[in-house]
VEXDREN-2710 file (C-alpha; in Angstrom, 1 decimal):
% VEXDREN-2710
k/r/px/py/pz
1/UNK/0.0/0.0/0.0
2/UNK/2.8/2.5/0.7
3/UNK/4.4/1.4/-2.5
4/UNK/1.3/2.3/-4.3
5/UNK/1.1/6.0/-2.5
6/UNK/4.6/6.6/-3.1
7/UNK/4.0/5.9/-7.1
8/UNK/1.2/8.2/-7.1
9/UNK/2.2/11.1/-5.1
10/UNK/5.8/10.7/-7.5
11/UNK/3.4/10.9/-10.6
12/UNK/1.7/13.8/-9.3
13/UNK/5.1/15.6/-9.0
14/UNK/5.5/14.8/-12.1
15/UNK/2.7/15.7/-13.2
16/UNK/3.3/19.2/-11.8
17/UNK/6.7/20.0/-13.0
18/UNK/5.9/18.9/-16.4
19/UNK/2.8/22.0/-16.5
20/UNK/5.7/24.1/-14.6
21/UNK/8.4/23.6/-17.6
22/UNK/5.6/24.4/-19.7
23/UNK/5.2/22.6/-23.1
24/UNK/7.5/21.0/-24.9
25/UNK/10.1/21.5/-22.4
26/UNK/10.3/18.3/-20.7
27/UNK/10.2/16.4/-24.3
28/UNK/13.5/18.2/-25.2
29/UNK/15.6/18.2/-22.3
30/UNK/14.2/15.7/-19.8
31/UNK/14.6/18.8/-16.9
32/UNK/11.3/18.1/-15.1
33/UNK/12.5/15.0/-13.7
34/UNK/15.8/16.6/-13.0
35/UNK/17.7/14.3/-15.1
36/UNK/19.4/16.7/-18.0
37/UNK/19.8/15.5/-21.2
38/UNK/21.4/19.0/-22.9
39/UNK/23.9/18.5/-25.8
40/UNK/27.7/18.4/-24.7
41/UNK/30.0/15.8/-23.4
42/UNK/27.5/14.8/-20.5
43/UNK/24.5/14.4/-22.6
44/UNK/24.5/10.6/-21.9
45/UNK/25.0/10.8/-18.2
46/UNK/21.5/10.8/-17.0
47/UNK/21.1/7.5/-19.2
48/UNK/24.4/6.1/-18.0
49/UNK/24.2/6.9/-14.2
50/UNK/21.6/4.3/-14.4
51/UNK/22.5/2.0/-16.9
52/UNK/25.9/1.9/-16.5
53/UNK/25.6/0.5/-13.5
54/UNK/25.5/-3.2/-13.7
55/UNK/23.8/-3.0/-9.7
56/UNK/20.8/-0.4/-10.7
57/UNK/19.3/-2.0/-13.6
58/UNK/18.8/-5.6/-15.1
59/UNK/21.5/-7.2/-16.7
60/UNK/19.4/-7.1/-19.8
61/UNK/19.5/-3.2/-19.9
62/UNK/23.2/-2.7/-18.5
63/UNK/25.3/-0.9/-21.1
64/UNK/28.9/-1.1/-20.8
65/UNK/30.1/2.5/-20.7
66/UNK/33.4/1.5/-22.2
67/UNK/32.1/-0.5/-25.7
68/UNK/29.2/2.5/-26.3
69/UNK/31.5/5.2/-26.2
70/UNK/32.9/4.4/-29.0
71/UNK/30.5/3.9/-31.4
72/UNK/28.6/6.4/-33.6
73/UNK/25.3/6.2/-31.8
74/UNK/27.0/7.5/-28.3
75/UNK/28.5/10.6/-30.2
76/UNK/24.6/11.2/-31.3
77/UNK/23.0/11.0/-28.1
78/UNK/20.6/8.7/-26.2
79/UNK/18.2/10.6/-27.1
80/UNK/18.0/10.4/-30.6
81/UNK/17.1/6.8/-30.2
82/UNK/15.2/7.1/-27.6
83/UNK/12.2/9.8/-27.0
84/UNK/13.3/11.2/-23.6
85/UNK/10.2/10.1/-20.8
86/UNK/10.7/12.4/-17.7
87/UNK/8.7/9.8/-15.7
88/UNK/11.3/6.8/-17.0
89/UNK/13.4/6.7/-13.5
90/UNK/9.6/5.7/-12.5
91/UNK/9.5/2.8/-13.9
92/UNK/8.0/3.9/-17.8
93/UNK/10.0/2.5/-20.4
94/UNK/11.2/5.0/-23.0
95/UNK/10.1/3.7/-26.7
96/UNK/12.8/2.2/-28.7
97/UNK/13.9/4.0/-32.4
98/UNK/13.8/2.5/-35.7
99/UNK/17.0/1.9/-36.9
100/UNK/15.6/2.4/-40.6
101/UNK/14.6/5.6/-39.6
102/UNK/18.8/6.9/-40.2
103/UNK/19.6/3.8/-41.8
104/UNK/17.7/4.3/-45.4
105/UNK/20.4/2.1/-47.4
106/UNK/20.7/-0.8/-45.1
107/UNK/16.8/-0.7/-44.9
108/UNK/16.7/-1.4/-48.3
109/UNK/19.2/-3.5/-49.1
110/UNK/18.2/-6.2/-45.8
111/UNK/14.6/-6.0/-47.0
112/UNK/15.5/-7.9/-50.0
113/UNK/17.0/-10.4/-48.1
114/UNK/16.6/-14.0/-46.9
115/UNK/16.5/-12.6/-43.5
116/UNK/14.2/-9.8/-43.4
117/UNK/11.5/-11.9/-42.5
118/UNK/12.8/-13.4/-39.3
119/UNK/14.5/-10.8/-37.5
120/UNK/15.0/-7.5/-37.2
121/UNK/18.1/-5.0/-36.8
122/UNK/18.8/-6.2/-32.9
123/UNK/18.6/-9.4/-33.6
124/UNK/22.0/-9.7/-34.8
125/UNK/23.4/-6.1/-33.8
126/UNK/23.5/-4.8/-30.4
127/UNK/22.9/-0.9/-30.4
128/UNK/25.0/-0.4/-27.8
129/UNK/28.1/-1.9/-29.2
130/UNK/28.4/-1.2/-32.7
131/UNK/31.2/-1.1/-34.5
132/UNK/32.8/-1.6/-38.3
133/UNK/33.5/-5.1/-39.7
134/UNK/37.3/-4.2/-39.9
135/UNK/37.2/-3.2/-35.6
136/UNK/35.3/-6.7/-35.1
137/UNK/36.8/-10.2/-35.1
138/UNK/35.8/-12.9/-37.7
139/UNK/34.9/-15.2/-34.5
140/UNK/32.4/-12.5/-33.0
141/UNK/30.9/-12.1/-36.6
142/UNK/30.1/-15.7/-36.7
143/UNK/28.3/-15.8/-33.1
144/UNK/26.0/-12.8/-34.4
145/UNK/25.1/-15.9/-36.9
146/UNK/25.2/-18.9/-34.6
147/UNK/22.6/-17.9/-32.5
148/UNK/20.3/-18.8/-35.6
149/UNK/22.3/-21.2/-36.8
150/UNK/24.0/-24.0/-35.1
151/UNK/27.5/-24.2/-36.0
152/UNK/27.5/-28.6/-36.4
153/UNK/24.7/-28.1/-38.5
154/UNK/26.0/-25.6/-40.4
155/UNK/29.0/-27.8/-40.8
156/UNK/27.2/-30.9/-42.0
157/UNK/24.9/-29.0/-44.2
158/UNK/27.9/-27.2/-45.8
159/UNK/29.6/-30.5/-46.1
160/UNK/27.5/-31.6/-48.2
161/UNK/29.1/-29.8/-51.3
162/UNK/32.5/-27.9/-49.8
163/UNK/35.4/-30.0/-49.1
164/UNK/37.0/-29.3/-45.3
165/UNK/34.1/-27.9/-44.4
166/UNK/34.6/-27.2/-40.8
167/UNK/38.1/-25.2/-41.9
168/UNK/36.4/-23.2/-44.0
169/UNK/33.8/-22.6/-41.7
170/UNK/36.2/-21.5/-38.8
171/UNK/38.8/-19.7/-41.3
172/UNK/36.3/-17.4/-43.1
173/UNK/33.3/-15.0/-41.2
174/UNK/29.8/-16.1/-42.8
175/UNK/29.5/-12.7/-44.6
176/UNK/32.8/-13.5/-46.8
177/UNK/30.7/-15.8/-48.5
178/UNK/26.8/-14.8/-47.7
179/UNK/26.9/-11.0/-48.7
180/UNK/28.3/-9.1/-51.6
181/UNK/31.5/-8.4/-50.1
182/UNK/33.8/-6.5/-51.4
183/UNK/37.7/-6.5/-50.8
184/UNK/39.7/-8.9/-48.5
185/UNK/42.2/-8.8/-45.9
186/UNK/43.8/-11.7/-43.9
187/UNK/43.0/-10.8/-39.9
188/UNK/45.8/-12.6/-38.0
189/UNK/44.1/-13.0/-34.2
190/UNK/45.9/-14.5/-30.9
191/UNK/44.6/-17.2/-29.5
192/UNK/45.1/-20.1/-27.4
193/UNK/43.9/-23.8/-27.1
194/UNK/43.1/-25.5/-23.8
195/UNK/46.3/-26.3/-21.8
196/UNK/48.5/-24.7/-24.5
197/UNK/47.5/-27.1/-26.9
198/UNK/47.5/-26.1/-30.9
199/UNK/44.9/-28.7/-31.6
200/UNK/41.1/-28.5/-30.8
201/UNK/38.9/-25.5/-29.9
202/UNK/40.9/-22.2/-30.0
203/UNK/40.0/-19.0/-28.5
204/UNK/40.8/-15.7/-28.7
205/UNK/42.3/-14.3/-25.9
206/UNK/41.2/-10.9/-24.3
207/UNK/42.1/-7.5/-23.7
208/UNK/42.3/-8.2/-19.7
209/UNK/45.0/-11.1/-20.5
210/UNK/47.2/-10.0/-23.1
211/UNK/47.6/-7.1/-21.1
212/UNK/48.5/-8.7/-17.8
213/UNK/51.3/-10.3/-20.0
214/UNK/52.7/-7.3/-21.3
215/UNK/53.2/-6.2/-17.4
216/UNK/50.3/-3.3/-18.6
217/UNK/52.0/-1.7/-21.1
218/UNK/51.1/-1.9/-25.1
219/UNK/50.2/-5.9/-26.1
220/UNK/51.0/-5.0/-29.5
221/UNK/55.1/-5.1/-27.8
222/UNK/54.3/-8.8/-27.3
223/UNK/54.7/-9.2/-31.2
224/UNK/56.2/-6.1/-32.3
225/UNK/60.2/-6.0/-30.9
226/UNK/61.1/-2.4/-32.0
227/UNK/58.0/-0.8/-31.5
228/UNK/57.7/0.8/-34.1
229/UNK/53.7/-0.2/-35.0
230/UNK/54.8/-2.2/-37.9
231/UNK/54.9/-6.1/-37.5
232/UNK/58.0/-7.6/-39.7
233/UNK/58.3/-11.3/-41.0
234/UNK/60.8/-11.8/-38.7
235/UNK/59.2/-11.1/-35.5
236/UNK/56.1/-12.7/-37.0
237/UNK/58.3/-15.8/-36.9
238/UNK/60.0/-15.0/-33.7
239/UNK/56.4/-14.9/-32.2
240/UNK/55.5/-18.0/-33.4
241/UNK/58.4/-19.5/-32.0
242/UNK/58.7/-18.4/-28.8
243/UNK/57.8/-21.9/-26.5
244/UNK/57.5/-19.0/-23.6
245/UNK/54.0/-19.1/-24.2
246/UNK/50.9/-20.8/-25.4
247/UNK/49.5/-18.3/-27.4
248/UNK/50.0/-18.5/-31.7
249/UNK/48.1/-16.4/-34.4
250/UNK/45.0/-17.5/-36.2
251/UNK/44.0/-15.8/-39.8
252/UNK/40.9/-15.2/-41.3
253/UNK/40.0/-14.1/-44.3
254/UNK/37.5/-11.6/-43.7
255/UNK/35.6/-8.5/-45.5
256/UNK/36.6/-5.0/-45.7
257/UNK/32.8/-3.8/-46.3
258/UNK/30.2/-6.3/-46.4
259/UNK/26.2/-5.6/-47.6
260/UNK/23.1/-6.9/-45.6
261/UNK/21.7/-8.7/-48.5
262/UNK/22.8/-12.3/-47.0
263/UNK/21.9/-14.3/-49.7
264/UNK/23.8/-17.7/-51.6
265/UNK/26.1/-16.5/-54.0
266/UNK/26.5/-19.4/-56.9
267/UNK/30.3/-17.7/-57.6
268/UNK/31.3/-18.7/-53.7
269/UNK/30.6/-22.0/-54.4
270/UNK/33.5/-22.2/-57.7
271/UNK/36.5/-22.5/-55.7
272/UNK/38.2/-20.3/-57.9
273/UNK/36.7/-17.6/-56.8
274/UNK/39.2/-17.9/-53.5
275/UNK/41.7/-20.5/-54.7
276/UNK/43.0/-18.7/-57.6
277/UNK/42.7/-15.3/-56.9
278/UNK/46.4/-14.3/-57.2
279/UNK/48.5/-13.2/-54.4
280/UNK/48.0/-9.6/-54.4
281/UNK/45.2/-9.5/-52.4
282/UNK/45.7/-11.8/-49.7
283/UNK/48.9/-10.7/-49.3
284/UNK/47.3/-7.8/-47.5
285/UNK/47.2/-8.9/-43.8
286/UNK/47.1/-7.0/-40.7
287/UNK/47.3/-8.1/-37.1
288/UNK/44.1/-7.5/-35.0
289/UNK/44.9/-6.5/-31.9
290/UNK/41.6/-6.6/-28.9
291/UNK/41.0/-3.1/-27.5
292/UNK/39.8/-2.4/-24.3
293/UNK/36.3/-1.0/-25.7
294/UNK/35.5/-4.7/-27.5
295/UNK/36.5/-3.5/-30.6
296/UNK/40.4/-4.7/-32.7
297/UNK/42.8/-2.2/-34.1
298/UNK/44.8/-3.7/-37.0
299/UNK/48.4/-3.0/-37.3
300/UNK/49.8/-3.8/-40.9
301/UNK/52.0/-7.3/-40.9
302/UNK/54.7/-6.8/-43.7
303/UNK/53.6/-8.0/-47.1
304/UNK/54.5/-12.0/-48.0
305/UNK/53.0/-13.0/-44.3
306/UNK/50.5/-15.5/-45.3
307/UNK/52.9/-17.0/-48.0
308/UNK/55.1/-18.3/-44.7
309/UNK/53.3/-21.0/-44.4
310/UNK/56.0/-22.5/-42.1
311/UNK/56.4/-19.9/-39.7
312/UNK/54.5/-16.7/-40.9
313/UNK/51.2/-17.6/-40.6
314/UNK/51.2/-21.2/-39.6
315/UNK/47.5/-21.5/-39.1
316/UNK/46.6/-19.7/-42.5
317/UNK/47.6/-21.2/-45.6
318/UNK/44.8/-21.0/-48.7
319/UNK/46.5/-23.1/-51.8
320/UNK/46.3/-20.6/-55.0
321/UNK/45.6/-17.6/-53.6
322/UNK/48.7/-17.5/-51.6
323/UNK/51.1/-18.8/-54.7
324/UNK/54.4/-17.0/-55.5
325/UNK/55.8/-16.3/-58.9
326/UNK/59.0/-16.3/-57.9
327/UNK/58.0/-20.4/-56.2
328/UNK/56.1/-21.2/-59.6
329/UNK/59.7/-20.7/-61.0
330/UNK/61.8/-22.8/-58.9
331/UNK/58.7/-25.3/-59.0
332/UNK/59.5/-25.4/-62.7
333/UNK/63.0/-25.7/-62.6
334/UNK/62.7/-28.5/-59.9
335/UNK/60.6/-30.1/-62.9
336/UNK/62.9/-29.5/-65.1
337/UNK/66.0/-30.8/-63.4
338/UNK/63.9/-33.9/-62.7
339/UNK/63.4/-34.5/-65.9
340/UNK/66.6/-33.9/-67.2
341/UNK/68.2/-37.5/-65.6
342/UNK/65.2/-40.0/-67.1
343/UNK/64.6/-38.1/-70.3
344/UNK/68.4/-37.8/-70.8
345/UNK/69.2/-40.8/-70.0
346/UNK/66.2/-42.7/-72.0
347/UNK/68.0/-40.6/-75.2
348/UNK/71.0/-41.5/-74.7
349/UNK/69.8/-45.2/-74.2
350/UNK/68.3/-44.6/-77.4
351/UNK/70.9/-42.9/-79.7
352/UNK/73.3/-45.4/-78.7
353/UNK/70.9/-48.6/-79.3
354/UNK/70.5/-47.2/-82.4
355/UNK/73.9/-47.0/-83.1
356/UNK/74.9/-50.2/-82.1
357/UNK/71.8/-52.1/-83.8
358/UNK/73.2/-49.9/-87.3
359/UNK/77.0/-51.5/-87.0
360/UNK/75.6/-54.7/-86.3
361/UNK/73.5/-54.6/-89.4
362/UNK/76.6/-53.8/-90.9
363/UNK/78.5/-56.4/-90.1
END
């Protein structure tokens, strides 16, 4: 019963400061309920006080203050997603925006999609943490997907037509293949098997833990010697080395820009369209580094990495698209110079058969 007055006598005061502001005023800057949502640098602190705070709201509608300030929609506001409710700390939920109401060209292009009928924008992205397909991992790509699709029965139903299928399924995000991508680069990722084992399940390790080993200064020092933001072959290889730890480098072939018309492309199933691009392209690879905000930062890996099969990028090796002229060549002249003893021989064999069988005759 006292629960019940309180609500009441707090709408009332609502209620009153609302016809105090006069109208409009409270649908613009929240200040009736004395929460302040003005432009500036603090315009998302009256959401955030609240919702920030993993102990003052529901795990469901906790935003981590790190991962939304760095994406687009913290720069804009809460409130341009969300209509601002003075009576919200009450207990009103505010109304949630249509993301098609900024997103025009993504609204079209998803509506002609496989996918428009199942699920909307937040059923793969979360608002809160958005970020570009170049800041994201491969891995965290593919859990936006696996919570549709299960991963063995993606492998089995994949299987029925690709070769290797679980590699490729683990080596390449869904959207290399299921979207229009366009351009390609090889993301090299650390991460770590159960009781330093190379074999089995490998995960990526986090911010927190790469950190801790580089005694809290820069991870990317783990990898790169000199410092000098620019990862060489060598210290690739000295990297992948080093038995001082458990931790190697996983690529994936992943997606500069990617459309949201998921759809089956008949050209991703010719295998040429991977395995006999030419180098040039996935010679491009970058190490992607985790950031404290959830998102990677890619630091360019001198070109050639993914042709080191052996040492370079050990866990990444795509036949064809990874050839070297300069191998084709000594390929040929091994060839050659294997040739050279049977065929040589064999002629010899023959001249001098001939020879011998033409004096005989003679004779």
């Amino acid at each position: 019963m006292k629960s019940l007055k309180q609500q009441i006598f707090r709408l009332v005061m609502t209620l009153t400061l609302l016809m105090a502001a006069g109208p409009g005023t409270a649908a613009q800057d929240g200040s009736a309920s004395g929460y302040s949502f003005g432009d500036g640098t603090r315009k998302n602190e009256a959401c955030l006080n609240c919702h920030g705070d993993a102990k003052k709201v529901s795990a469901a509608s906790h935003i981590d203050r790190t991962q939304f300030d760095h994406t687009t929609h913290a720069s804009i506001g809460c409130t341009s997603c969300h209509s601002v409710n003075p009576a919200h700390p009450d207990g009103i939920r505010t109304p949630r925006a249509d993301c098609r109401e900024c997103h025009q060209e993504v609204k079209q292009e998803y509506e002609g999609s496989i996918h428009a009928a199942r699920t909307g924008c937040a059923g793969c992205h979360n608002p809160h943490q958005v970020a570009k397909p170049r800041e994201i991992s491969g891995h965290d790509i593919n859990k936006m997907c696996s919570g549709c699709h299960e991963s063995l029965e993606m492998v089995a139903k994949h299987g029925e037509w690709l070769p290797q299928a679980e590699l490729h399924i683990k080596m390449l995000p869904c959207i290399t293949c299921h979207t229009g991508s366009k351009g390609y680069f090889v993301g090299m990722y650390i991460v770590k098997g159960k009781d330093g084992s190379r074999f089995g399940q490998q995960e990526l390790v986090d911010y927190q833990e790469l950190k801790q080993m580089a005694q809290g200064g820069d991870i990317l020092a783990l990898i790169d010697a000199n410092r000098d933001d620019y990862v060489s072959l060598s210290e690739l290889r000295n990297f992948n080395k080093d038995q001082g730890h458990n931790l190697h480098l996983q690529g994936m072939m992943t997606p500069e820009s990617a459309s949201h018309k998921f759809e089956i492309l008949d050209n991703r199933r010719n295998c040429s369209f991977c395995h006999t691009s030419g180098s040039a392209i996935m010679q491009t690879s970058y190490l992607a580094l985790p950031e404290q905000n959830g998102t990677y930062r890619r630091v360019a890996v001198e070109k050639g990495a993914v042709l080191d099969a052996l040492y370079g990028t050990p866990d990444f090796y795509m036949m064809g698209s990874t050839k070297s002229k300069n191998l084709n060549y000594i390929g040929l002249a091994v060839i050659c110079g294997g040739l050279i003893l049977p065929v040589g021989h064999g002629s010899l064999r023959f001249l001098t058969r001939k020879n011998r069988a033409k004096k005989e005759h003679q004779s």
